[in-house]
LOLUM-286007 format. One record per atom (N, C-alpha, C): residue in three letters; atom name; y, z, x. Coordinates in pm, whole numbers. Last residue first. Example, Ala and Ser with C-alpha at 12.3 -4.5 7.8 and 13.67 -1.06 7.14 Angstrom:
2
{res->SER atom->N Y->-225 Z->708 X->1285} .
{res->SER atom->CA Y->-106 Z->714 X->1367} .
{res->SER atom->C Y->3 Z->787 X->1290} .
{res->ALA atom->N Y->-569 Z->780 X->1319} .
{res->ALA atom->CA Y->-450 Z->780 X->1230} .
{res->ALA atom->C Y->-330 Z->780 X->1320} .
//
This chain:
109
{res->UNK atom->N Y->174 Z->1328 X->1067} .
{res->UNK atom->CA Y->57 Z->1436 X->1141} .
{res->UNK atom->C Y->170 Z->1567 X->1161} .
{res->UNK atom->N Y->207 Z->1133 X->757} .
{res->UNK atom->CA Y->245 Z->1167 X->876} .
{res->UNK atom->C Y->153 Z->1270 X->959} .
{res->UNK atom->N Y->315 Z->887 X->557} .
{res->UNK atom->CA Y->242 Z->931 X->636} .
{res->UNK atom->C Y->251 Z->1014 X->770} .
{res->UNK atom->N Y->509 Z->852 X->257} .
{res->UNK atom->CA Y->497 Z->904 X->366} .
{res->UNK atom->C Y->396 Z->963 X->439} .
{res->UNK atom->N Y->519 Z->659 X->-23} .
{res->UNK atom->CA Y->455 Z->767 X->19} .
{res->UNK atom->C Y->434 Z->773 X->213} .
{res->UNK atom->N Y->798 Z->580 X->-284} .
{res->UNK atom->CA Y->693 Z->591 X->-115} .
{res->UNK atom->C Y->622 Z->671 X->-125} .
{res->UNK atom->N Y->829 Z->406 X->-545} .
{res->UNK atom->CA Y->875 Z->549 X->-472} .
{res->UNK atom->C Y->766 Z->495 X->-391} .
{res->UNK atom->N Y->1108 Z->132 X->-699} .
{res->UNK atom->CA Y->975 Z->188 X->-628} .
{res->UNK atom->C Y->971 Z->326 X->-566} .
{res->UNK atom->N Y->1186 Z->-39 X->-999} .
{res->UNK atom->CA Y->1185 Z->101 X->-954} .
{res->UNK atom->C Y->1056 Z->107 X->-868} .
{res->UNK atom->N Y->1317 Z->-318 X->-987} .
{res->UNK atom->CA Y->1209 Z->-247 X->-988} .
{res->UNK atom->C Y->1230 Z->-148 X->-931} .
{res->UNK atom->N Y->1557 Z->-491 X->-1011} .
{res->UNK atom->CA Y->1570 Z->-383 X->-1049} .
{res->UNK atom->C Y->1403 Z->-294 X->-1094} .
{res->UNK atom->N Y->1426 Z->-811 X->-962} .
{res->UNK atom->CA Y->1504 Z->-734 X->-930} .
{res->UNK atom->C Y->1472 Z->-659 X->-1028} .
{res->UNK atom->N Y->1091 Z->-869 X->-792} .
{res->UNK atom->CA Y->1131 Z->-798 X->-959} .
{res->UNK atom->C Y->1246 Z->-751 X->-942} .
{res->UNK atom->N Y->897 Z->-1007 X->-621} .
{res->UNK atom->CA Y->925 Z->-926 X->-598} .
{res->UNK atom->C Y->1019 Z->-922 X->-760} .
{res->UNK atom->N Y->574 Z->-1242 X->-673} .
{res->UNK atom->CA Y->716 Z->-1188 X->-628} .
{res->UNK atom->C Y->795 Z->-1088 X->-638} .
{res->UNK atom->N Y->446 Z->-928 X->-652} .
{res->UNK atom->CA Y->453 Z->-1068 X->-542} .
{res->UNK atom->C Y->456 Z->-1168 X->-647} .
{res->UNK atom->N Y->456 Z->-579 X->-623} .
{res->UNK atom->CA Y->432 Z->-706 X->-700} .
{res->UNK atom->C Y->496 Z->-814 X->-612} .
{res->UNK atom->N Y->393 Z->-272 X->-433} .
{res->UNK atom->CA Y->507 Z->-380 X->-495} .
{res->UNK atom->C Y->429 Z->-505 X->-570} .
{res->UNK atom->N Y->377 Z->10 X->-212} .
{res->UNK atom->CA Y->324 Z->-129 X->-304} .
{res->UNK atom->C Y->439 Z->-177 X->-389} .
{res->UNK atom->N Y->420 Z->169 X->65} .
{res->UNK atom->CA Y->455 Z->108 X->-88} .
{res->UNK atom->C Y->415 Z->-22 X->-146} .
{res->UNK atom->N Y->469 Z->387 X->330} .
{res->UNK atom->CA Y->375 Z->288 X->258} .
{res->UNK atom->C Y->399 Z->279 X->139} .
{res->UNK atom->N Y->604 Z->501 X->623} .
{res->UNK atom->CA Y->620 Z->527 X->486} .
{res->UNK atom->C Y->572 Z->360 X->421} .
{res->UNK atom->N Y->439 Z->656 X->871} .
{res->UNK atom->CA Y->536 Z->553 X->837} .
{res->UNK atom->C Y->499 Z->557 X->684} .
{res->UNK atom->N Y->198 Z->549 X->1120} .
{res->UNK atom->CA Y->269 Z->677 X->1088} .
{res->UNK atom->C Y->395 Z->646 X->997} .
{res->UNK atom->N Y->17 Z->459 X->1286} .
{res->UNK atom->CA Y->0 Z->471 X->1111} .
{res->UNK atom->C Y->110 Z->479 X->1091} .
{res->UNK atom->N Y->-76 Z->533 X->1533} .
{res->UNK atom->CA Y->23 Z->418 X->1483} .
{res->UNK atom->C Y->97 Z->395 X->1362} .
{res->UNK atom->N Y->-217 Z->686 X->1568} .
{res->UNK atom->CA Y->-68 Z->767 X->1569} .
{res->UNK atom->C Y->7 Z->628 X->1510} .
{res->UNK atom->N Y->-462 Z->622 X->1286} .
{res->UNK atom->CA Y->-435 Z->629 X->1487} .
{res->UNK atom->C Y->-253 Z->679 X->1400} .
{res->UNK atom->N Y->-760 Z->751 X->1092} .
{res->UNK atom->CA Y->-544 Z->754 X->1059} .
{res->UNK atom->C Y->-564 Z->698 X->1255} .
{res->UNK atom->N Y->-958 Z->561 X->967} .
{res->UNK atom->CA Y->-972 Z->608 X->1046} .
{res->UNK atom->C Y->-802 Z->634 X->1093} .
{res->UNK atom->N Y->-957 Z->418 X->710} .
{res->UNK atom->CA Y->-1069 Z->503 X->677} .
{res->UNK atom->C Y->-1034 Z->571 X->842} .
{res->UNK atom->N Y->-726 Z->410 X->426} .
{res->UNK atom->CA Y->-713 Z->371 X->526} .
{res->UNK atom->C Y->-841 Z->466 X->648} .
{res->UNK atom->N Y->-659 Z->253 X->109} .
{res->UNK atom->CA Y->-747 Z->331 X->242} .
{res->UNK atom->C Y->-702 Z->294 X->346} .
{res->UNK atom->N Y->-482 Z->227 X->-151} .
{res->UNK atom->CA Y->-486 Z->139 X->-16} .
{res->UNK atom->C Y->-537 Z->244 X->85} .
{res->UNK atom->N Y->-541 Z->82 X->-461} .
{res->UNK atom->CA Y->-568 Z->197 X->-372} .
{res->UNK atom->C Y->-620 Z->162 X->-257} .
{res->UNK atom->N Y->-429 Z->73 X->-863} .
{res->UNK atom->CA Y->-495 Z->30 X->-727} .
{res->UNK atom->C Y->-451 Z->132 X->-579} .
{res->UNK atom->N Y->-401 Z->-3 X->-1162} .
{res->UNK atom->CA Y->-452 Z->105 X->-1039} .
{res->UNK atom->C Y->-472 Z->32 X->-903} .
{res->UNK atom->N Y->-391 Z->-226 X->-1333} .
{res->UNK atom->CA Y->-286 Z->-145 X->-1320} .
{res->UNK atom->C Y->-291 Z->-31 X->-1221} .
{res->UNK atom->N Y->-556 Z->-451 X->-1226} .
{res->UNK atom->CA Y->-473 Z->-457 X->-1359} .
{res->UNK atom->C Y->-355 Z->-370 X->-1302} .
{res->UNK atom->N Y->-739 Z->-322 X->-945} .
{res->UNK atom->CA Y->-692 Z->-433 X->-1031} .
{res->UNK atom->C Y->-621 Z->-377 X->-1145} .
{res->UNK atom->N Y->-833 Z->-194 X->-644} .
{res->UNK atom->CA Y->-803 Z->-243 X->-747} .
{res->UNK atom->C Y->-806 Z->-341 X->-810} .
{res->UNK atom->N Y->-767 Z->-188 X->-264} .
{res->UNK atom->CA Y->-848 Z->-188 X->-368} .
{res->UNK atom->C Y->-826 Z->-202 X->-527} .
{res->UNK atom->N Y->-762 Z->-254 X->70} .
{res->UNK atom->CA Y->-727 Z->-203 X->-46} .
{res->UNK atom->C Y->-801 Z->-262 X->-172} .
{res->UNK atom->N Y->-790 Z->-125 X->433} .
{res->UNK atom->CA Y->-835 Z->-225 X->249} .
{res->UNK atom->C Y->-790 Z->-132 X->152} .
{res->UNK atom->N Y->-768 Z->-80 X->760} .
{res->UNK atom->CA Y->-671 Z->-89 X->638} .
{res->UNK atom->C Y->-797 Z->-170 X->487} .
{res->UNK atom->N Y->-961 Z->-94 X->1004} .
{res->UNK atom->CA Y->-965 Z->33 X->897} .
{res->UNK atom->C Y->-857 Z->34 X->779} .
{res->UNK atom->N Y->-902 Z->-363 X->1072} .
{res->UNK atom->CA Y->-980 Z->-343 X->957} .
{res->UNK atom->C Y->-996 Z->-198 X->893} .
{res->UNK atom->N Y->-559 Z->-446 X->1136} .
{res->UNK atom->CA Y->-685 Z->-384 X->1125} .
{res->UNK atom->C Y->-728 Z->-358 X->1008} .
{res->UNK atom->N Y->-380 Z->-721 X->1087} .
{res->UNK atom->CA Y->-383 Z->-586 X->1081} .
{res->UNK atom->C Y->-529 Z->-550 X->1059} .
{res->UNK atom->N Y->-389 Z->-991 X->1172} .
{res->UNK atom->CA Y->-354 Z->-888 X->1237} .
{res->UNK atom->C Y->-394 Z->-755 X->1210} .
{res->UNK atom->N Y->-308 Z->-1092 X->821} .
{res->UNK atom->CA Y->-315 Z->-1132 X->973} .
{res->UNK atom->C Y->-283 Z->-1017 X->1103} .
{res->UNK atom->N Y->-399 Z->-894 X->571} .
{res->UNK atom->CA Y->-266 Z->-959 X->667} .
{res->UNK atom->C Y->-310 Z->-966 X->735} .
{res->UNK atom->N Y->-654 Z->-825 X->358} .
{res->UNK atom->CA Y->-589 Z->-803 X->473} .
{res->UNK atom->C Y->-473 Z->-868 X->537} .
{res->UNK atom->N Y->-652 Z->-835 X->10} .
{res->UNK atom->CA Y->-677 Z->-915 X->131} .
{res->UNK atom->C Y->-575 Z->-879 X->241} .
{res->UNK atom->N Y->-641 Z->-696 X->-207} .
{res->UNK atom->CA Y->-754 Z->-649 X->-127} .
{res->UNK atom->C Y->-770 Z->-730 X->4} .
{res->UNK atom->N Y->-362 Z->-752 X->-360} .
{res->UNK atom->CA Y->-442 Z->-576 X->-387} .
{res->UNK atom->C Y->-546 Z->-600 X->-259} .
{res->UNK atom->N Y->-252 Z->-973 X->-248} .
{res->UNK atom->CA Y->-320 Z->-993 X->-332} .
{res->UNK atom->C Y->-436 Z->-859 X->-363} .
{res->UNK atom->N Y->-238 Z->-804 X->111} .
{res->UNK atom->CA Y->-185 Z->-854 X->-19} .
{res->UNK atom->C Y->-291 Z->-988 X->-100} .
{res->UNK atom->N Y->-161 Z->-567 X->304} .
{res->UNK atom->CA Y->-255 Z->-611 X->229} .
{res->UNK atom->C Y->-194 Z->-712 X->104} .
{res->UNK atom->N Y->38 Z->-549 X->507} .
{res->UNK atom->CA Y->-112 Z->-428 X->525} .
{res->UNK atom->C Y->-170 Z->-548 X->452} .
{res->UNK atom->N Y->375 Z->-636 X->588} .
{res->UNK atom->CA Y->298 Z->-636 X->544} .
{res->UNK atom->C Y->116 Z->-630 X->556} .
{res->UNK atom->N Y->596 Z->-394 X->713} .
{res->UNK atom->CA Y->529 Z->-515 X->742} .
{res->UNK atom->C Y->437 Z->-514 X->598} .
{res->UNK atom->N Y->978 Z->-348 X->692} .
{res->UNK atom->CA Y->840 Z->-351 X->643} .
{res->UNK atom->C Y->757 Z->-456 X->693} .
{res->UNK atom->N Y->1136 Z->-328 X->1080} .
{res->UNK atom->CA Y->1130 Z->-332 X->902} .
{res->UNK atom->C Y->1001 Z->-322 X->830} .
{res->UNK atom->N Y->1119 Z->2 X->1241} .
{res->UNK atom->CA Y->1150 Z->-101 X->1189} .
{res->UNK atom->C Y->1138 Z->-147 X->1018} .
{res->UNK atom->N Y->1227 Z->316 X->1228} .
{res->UNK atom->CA Y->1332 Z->207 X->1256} .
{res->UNK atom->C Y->1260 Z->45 X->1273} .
{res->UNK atom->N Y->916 Z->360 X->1178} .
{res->UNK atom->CA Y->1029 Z->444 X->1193} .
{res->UNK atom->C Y->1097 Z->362 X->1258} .
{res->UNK atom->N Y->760 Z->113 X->947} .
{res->UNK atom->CA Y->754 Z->228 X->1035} .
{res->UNK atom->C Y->857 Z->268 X->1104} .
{res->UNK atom->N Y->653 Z->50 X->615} .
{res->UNK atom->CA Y->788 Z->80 X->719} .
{res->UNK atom->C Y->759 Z->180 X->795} .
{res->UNK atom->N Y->414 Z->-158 X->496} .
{res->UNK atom->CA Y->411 Z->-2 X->583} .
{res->UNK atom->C Y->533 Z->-27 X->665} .
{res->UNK atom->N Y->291 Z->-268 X->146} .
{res->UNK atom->CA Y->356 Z->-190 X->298} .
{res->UNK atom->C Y->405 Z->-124 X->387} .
{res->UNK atom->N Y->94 Z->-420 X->-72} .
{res->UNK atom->CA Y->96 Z->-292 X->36} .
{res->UNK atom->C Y->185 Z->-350 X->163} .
{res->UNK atom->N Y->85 Z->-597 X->-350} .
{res->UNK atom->CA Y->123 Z->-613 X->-242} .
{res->UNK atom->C Y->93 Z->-504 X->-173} .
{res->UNK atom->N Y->-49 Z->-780 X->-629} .
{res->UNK atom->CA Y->-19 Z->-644 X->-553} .
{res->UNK atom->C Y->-20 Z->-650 X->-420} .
{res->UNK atom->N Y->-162 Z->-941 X->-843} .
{res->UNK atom->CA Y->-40 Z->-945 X->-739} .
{res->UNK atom->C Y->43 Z->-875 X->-689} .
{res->UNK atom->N Y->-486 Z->-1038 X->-862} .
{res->UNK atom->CA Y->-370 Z->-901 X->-864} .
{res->UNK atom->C Y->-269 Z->-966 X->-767} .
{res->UNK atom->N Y->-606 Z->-1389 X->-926} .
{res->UNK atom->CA Y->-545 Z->-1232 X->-878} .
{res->UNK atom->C Y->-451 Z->-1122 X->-882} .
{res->UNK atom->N Y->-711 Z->-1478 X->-1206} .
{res->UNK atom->CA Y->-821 Z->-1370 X->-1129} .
{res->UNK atom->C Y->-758 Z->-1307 X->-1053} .
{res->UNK atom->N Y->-550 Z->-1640 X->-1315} .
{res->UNK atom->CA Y->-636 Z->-1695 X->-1209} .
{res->UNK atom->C Y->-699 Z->-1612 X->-1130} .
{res->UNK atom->N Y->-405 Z->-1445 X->-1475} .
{res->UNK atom->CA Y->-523 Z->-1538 X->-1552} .
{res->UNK atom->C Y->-614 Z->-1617 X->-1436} .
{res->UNK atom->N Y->-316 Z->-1126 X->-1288} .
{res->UNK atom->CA Y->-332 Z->-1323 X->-1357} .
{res->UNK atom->C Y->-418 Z->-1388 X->-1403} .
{res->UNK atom->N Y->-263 Z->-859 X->-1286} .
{res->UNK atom->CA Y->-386 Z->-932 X->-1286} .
{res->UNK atom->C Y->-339 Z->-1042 X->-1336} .
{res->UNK atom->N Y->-88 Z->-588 X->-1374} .
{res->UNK atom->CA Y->-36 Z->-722 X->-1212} .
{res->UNK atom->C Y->-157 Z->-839 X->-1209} .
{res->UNK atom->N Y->31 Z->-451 X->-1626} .
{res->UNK atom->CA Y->-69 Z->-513 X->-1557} .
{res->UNK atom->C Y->-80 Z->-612 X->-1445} .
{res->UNK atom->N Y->277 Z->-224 X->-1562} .
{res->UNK atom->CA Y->231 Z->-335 X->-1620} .
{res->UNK atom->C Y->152 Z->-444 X->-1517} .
{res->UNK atom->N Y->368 Z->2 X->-1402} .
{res->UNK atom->CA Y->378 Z->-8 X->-1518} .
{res->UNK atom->C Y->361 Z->-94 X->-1646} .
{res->UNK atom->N Y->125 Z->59 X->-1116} .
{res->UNK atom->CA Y->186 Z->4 X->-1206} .
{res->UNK atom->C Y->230 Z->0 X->-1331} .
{res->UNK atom->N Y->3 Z->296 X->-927} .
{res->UNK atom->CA Y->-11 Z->284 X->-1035} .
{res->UNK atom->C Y->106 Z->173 X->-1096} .
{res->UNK atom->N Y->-135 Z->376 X->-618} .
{res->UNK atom->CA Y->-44 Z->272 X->-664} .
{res->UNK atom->C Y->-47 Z->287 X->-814} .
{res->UNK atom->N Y->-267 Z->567 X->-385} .
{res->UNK atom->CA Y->-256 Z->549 X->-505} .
{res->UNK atom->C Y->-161 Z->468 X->-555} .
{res->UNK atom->N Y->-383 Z->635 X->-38} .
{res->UNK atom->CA Y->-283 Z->628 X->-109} .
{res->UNK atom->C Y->-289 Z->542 X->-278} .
{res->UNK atom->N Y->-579 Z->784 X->190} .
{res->UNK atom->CA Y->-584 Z->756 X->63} .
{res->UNK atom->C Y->-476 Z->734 X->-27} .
{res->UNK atom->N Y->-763 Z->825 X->515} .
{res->UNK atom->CA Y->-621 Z->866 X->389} .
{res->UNK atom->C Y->-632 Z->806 X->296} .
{res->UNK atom->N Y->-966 Z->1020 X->745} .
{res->UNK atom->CA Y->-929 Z->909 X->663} .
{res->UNK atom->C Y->-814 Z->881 X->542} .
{res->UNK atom->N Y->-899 Z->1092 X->1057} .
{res->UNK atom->CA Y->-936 Z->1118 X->941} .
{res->UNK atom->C Y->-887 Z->1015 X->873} .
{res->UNK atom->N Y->-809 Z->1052 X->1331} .
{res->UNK atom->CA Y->-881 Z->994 X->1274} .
{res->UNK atom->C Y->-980 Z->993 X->1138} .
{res->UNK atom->N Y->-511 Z->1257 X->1330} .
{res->UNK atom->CA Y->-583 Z->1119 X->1411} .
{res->UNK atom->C Y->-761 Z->1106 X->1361} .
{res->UNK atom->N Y->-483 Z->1420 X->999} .
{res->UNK atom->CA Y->-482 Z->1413 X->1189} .
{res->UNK atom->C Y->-565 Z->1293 X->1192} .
{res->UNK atom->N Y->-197 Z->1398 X->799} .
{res->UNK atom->CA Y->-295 Z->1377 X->800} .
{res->UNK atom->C Y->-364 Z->1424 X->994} .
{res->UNK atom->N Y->-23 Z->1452 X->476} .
{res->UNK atom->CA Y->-38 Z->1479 X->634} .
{res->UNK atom->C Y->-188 Z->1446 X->681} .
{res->UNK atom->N Y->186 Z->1248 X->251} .
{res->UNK atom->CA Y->49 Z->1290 X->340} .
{res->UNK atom->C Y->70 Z->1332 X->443} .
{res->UNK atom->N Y->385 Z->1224 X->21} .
{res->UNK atom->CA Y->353 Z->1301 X->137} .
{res->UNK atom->C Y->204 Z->1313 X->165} .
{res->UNK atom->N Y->314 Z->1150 X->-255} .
{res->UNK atom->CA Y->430 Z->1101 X->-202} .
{res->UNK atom->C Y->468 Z->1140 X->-46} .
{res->UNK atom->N Y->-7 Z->1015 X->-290} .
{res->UNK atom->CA Y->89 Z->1140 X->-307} .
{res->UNK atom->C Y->184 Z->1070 X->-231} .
{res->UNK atom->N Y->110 Z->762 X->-506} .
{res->UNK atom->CA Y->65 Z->886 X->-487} .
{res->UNK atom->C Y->-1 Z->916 X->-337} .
{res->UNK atom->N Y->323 Z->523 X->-657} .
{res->UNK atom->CA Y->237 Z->599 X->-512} .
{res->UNK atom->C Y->251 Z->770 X->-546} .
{res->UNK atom->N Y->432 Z->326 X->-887} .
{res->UNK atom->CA Y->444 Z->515 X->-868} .
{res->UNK atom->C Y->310 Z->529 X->-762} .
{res->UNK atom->N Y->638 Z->128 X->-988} .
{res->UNK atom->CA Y->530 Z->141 X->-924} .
{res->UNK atom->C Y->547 Z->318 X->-895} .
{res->UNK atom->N Y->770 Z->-108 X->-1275} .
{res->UNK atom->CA Y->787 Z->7 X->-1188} .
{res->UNK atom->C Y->654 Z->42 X->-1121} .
//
């Protein structure tokens, strides 16, 4: 199971945000990576993917996105908000876990 914090942000255009991931079991592999995922559904489309393996960027996506962690914490910045942001963000494990319990956290202005 995964638990984001806070479950609501407000935020204004270029302040910085801060979202929280906590896992209910350790996501770290014996080959050193977290297999923590970050993503961002934005209003009617599907999820993209921000970050994965907890700290490596996705193709494309800007650098004010990193994330951070290991084992069981981890924490996806974001150091400058644009209107683009705007959209509900969740972490997950890679591969994915039927019957994992996930909650969001909603970005918004």
């Amino acid at each position: 199971n995964y638990h984001n914090t806070p479950l609501s942000l407000s935020v204004m255009p270029g302040e910085p945000a801060s979202i929280s991931c906590r896992a209910s079991q350790s996501l770290l592999h014996s080959n050193g990576n977290n297999y923590l995922h970050w993503y961002l559904q934005k209003p009617g489309q599907s999820p993209q993917l921000l970050i994965y393996l907890a700290t490596n960027r996705f193709t494309g996506i800007p650098d004010r996105f990193s994330g951070s962690g290991s084992g069981t914490d981890f924490t996806l910045r974001i150091s400058r908000v644009e209107a683009v942001d705007v959209g509900v963000y969740y972490c997950t494990r890679y591969p994915p876990t039927l019957g994992t319990e996930i909650n969001y956290s909603t970005l918004y202005f």
